[in-house]
C-alpha positions as CSV (number, residue, x, y, z in Angstrom):
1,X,72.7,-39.5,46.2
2,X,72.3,-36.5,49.1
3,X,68.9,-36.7,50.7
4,X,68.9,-33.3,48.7
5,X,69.8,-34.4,45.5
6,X,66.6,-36.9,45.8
7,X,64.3,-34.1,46.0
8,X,66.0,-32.5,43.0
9,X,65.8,-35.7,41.3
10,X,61.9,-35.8,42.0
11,X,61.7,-32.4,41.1
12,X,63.0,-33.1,37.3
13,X,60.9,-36.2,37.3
14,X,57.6,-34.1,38.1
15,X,58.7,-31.7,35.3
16,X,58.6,-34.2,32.9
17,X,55.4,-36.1,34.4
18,X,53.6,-32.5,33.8
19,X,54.4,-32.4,30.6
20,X,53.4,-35.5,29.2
21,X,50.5,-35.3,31.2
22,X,49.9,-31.8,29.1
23,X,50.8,-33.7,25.6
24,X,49.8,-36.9,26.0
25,X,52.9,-38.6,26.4
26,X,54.0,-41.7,28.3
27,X,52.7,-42.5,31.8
28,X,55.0,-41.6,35.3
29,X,56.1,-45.1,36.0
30,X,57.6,-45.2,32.4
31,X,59.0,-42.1,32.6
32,X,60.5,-43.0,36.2
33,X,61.6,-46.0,34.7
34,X,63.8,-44.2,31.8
35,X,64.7,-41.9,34.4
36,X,66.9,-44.2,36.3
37,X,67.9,-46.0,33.4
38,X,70.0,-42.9,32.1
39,X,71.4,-42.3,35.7
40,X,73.1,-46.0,36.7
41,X,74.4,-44.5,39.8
42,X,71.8,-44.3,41.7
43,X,71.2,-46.8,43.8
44,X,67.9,-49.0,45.1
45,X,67.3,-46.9,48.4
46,X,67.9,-43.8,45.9
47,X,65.1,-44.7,43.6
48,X,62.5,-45.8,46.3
49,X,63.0,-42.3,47.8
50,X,62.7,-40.8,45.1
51,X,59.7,-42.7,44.1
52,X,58.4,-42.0,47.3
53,X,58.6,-38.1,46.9
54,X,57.3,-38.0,43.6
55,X,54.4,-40.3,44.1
56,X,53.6,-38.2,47.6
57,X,53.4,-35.0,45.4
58,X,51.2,-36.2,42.7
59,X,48.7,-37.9,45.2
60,X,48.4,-34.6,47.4
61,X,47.8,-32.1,44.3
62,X,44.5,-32.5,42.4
63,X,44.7,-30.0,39.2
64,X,48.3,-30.1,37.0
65,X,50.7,-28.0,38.8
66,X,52.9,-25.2,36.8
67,X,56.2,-27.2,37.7
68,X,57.6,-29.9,39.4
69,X,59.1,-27.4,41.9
70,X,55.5,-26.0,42.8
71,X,54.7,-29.4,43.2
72,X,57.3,-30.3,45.8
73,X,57.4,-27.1,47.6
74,X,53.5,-27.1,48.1
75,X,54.1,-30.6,49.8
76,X,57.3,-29.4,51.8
77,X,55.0,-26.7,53.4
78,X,53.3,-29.6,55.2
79,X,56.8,-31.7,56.3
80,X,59.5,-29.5,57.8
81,X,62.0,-32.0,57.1
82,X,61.4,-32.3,54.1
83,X,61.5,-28.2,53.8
84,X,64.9,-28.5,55.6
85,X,66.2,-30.6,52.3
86,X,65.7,-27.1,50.0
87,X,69.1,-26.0,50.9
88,X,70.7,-25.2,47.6
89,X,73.7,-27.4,47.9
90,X,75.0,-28.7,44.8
91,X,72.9,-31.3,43.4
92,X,69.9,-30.0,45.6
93,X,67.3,-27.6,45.3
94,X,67.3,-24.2,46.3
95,X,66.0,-22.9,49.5
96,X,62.4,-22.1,49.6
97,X,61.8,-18.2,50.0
98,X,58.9,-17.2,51.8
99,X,57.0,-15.3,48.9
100,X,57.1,-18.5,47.0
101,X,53.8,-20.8,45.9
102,X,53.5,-24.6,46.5
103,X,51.1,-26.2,44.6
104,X,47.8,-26.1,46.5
105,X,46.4,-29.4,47.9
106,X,43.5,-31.3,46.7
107,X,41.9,-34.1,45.9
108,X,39.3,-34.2,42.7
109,X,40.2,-31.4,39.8
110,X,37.5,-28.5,40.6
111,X,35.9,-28.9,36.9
112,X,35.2,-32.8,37.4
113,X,33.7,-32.6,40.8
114,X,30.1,-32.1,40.8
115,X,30.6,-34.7,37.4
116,X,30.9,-37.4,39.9
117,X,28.2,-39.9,40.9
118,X,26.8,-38.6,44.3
119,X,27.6,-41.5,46.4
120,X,31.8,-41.7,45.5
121,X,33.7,-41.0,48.6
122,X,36.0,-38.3,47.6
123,X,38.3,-38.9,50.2
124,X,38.9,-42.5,49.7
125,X,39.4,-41.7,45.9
126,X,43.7,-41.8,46.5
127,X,44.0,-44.0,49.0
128,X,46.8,-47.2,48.8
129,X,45.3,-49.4,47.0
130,X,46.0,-53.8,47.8
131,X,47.1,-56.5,45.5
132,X,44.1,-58.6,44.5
133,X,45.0,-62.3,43.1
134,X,42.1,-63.8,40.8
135,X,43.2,-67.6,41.1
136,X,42.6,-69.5,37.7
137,X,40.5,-72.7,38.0
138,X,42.1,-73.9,34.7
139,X,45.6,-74.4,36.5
140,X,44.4,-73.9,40.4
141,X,42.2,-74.9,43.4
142,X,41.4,-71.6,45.5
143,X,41.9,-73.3,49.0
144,X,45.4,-75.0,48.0
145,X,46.8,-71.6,46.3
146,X,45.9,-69.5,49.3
147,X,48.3,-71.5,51.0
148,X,51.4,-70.2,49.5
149,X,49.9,-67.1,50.6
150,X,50.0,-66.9,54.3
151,X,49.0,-63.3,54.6
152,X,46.2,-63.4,52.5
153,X,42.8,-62.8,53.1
154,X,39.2,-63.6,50.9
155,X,36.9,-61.4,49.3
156,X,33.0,-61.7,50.3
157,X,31.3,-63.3,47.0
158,X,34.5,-63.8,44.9
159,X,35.6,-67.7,45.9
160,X,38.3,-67.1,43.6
161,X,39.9,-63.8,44.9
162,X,42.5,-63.1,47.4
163,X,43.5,-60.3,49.1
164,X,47.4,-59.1,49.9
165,X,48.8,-56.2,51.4
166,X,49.9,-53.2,49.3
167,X,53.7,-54.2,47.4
168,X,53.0,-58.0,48.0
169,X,55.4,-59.1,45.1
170,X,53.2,-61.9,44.0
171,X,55.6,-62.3,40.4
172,X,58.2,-64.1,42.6
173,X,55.7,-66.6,43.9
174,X,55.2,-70.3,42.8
175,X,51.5,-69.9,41.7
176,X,52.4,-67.0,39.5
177,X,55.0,-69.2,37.8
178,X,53.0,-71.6,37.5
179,X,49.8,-69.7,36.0
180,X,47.7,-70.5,39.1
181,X,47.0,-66.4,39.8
182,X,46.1,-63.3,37.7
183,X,46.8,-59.9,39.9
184,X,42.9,-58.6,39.2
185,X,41.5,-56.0,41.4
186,X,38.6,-57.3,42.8
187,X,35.9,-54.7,40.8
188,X,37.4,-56.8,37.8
189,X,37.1,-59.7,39.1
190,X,33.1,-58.9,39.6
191,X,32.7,-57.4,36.3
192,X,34.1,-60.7,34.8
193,X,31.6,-62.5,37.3
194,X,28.4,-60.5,35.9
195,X,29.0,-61.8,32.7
196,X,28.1,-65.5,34.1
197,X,30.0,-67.0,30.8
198,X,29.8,-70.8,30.8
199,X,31.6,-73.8,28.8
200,X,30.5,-73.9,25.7
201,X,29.3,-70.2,24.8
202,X,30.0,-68.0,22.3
203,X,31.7,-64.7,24.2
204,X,33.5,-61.4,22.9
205,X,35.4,-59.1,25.1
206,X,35.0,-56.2,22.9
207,X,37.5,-54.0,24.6
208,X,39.8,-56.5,25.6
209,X,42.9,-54.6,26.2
210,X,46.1,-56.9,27.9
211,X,43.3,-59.4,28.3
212,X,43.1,-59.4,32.0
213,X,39.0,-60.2,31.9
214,X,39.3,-61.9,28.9
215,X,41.5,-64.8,31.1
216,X,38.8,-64.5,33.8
217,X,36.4,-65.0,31.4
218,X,38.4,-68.3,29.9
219,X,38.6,-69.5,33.6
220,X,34.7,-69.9,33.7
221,X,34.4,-71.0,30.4
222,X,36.6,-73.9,31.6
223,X,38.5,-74.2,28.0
224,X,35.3,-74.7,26.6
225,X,33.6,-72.4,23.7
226,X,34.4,-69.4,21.4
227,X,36.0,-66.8,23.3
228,X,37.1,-64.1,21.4
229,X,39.4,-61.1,22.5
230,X,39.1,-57.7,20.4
231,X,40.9,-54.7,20.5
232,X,42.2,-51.6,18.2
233,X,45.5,-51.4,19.5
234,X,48.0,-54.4,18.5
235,X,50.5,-53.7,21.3
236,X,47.7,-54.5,24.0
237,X,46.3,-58.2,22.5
238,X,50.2,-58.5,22.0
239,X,50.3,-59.0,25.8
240,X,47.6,-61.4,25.7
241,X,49.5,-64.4,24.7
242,X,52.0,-65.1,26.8
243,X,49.7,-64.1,29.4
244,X,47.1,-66.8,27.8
245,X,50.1,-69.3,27.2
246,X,50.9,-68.9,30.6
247,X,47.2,-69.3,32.2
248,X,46.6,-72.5,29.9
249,X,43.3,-70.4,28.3
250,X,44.8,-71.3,24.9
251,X,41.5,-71.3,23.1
252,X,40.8,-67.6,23.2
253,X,41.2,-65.9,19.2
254,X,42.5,-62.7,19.2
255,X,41.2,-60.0,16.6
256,X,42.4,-57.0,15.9
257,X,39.6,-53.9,14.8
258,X,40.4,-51.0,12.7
259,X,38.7,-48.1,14.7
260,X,35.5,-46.9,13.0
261,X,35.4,-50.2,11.3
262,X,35.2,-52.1,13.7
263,X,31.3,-53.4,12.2
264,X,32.4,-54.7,8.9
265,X,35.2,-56.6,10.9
266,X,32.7,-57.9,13.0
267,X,30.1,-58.9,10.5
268,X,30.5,-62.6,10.8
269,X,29.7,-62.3,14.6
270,X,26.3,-60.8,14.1
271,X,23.5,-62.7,16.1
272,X,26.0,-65.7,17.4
273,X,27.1,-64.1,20.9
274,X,25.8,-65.3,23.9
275,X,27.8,-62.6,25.5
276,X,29.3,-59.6,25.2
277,X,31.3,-57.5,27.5
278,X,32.3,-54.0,26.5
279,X,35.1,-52.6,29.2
280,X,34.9,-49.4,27.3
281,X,37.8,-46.8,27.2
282,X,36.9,-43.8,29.8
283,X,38.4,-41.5,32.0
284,X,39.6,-43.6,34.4
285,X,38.4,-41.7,37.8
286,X,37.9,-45.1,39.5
287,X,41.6,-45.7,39.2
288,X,43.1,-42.7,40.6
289,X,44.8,-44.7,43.8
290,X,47.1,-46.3,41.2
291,X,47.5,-44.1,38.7
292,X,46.7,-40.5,40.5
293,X,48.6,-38.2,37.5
294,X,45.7,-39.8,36.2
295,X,43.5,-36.7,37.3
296,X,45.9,-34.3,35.4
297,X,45.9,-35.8,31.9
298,X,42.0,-35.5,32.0
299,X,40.0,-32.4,30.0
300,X,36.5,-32.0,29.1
301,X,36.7,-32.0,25.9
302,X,38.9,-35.7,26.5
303,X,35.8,-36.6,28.5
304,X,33.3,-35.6,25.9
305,X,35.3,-37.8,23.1
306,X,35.3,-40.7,25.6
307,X,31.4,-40.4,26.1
308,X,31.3,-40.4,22.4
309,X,33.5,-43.4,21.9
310,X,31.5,-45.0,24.7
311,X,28.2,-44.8,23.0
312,X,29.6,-45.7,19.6
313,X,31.2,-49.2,20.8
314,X,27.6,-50.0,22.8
315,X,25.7,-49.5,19.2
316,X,28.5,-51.9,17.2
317,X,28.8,-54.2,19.9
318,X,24.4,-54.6,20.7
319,X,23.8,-56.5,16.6
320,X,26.1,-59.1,17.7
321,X,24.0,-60.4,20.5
322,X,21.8,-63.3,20.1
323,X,18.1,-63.1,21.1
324,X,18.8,-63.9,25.2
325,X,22.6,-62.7,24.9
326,X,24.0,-60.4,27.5
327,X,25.2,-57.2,27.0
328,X,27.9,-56.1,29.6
329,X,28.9,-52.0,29.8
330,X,31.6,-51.8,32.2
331,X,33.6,-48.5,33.0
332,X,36.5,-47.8,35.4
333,X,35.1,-44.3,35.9
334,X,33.1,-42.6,38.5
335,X,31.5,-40.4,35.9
336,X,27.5,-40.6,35.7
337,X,28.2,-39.2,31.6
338,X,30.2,-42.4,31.5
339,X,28.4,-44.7,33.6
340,X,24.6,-44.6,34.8
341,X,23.6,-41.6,31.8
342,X,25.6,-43.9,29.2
343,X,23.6,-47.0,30.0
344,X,20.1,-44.8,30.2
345,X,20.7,-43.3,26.5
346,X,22.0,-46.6,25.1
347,X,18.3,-48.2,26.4
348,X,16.8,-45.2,24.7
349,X,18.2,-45.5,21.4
350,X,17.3,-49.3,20.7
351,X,14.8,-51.3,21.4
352,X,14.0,-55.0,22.2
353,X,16.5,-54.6,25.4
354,X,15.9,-55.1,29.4
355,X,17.7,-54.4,32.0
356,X,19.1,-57.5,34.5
357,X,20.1,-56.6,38.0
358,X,23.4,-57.5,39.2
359,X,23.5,-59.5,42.6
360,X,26.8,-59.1,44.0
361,X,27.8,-58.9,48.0
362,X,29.4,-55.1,47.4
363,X,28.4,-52.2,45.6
364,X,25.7,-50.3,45.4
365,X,22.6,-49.9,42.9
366,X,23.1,-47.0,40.9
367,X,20.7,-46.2,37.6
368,X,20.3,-49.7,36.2
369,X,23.8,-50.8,37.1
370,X,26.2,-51.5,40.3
371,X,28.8,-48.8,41.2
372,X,32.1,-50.0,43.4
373,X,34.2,-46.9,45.2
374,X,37.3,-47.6,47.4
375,X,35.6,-45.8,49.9
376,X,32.7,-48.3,49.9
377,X,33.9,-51.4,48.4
378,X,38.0,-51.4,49.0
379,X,37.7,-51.9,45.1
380,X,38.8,-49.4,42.2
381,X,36.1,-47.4,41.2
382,X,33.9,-49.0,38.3
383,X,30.2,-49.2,36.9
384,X,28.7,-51.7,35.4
385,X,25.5,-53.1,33.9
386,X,23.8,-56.1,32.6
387,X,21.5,-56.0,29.4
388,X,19.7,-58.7,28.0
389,X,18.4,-58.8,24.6
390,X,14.8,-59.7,24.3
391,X,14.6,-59.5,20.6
């Protein structure tokens, strides 16, 4: 491919990421990855530059642009030689005319900003985001797997974690084969921390998704216990297995909710859990350096079902607590609605509930949880809280 025909490339790719960003459809690594797929001429350096472009143009444009084309031309107004590429030969874009609108630049869309807790960086929000390793103590001793890792570094108050530069490609490593390491981001990892499980207990991960906190939470359980993984959407505990298989954590049961009966499913759990965590589905704000189209697939009306959806897993999951369990609310979002308000109205609608404080060597109070920011922490963006029951 021309230098040229990559930018036209990126252009058709950003038309289709608009649109299923608009309808709901797949996410812009899939869509890269079919992409490519249909075009088997292109070759490695082809698709990183393409990649490259298209990833540059969703990270420097905040609200969903009318067209890929806007997109690219709003970020060839800041790179002249990347301008120089519109020149309208064959397989390459046409020439920019002067009358002609980029997409303007920006970080947060304009309706979610003042939505945002007050201390979140803004700035920080898309910056390039490292490869965090959780290292399993089922499989692994954290000293002797950080030495196939010679350009790692440790995270302050996680004795498990390490940190490797952006791209490390950890999957060809030994300790990966080997199920020593989880890639975790480091909020995870102190999410899955807060919940202090311990051999022996009964534990539900509520929201358990591919499982990646559900394996943390297996780690510190040592093998030991009921730890149970829930979710509503078979594809997602699909993953879990092999991922459990692989990790040695094969004492975690898997079950599958129907969504808005997720109660009667859970009947035979009432009063038994020592803890719970609920990783709630949400808007996703605190993940925007990985997944920055993020920011246009997001609505308020999609917020106000999440906050919903939110407050309808706490009140399901709060009866399956024992007297002294612990309630964990965790959210990848940046959102007070999602995260400090969420926490306040779920305290006001039951009683018999207290609020723990979270000790951890980043974050910062926030309501009656701990928020992390990339700008702060050099974590995704989460909230969390601890709740014990009292009665």
């Amino acid at each position: 491919m021309t230098p040229s025909a990559r930018v036209q490339a990126a252009i058709e790719l950003l038309d289709a990421i608009i649109a299923s960003a608009r309808d709901g459809g797949p996410a812009a690594d899939t869509l890269i990855a079919r992409y490519f797929k249909e075009r088997r001429y292109a070759g490695s350096r082809d698709r990183r530059a393409v990649r490259d472009h298209v990833y540059d143009a969703v990270r420097r444009v905040a609200e969903r642009p009318e067209s890929g084309r806007a997109a690219m031309v709003g970020l060839a107004r800041e790179r002249a030689e990347l301008a120089a590429l519109f020149d309208g030969s064959a397989h390459g874009p046409a020439p920019i005319v002067d009358s002609e609108a980029g997409a303007p630049a920006g970080v947060v869309p304009g309706w979610i900003e003042p939505l945002l807790a007050a201390p979140v960086e803004r700035d920080a929000l898309l910056g390039r985001a490292p490869v965090d390793l959780r290292v399993n103590r089922l499989k692994g001793d954290p000293d002797r797997v950080a030495q196939h890792y010679p350009d790692a570094t440790r995270i302050a108050g996680l004795p498990d974690a390490l940190r490797l530069p952006e791209g490390a490609p950890v999957e060809q490593s030994d300790p990966w084969k080997w199920g020593q390491v989880e890639v975790q981001d480091a909020g995870s990892q102190l999410i899955s921390a807060a919940c202090a499980a311990a051999p022996g207990m009964t534990v539900i991960d509520l929201c358990a998704g591919a499982g990646g906190k559900t394996l943390a939470l297996a780690a510190a359980m040592g093998g030991k216990g009921v730890l149970i993984a829930a979710d509503t959407i078979r594809s997602r505990l699909a993953r879990l297995d092999p991922r459990a298989d692989r990790a040695g954590a094969t004492f975690i049961e898997t079950l599958l909710l129907d969504q808005g009966h997720e109660a009667g499913a859970l009947e035979s759990l009432r009063g038994r859990a020592d803890v719970v965590l609920v990783d709630a589905p949400c808007s996703g704000t605190g993940t925007w350096r990985r997944n920055p189209e993020a920011r246009w697939r997001l609505t308020p009306a999609r917020l106000d079902r999440l906050v919903a959806e939110q407050a309808r897993i706490l009140d399901f999951a709060a009866p399956l607590l024992a007297p002294g369990g612990a309630l964990i609310y965790a959210v990848c979002a940046l959102t007070d609605r999602e995260g400090r308000d969420q926490v306040r109205a779920f305290l006001e609608r039951h009683d018999g509930w207290t609020v723990e404080r979270i000790e951890a060597a980043v974050g910062r109070a926030h309501g009656d949880g701990l928020l992390l920011t990339p700008g702060h922490d050099g974590t995704d963006g989460f909230y969390f809280a601890r709740l014990r029951r009292t009665a």
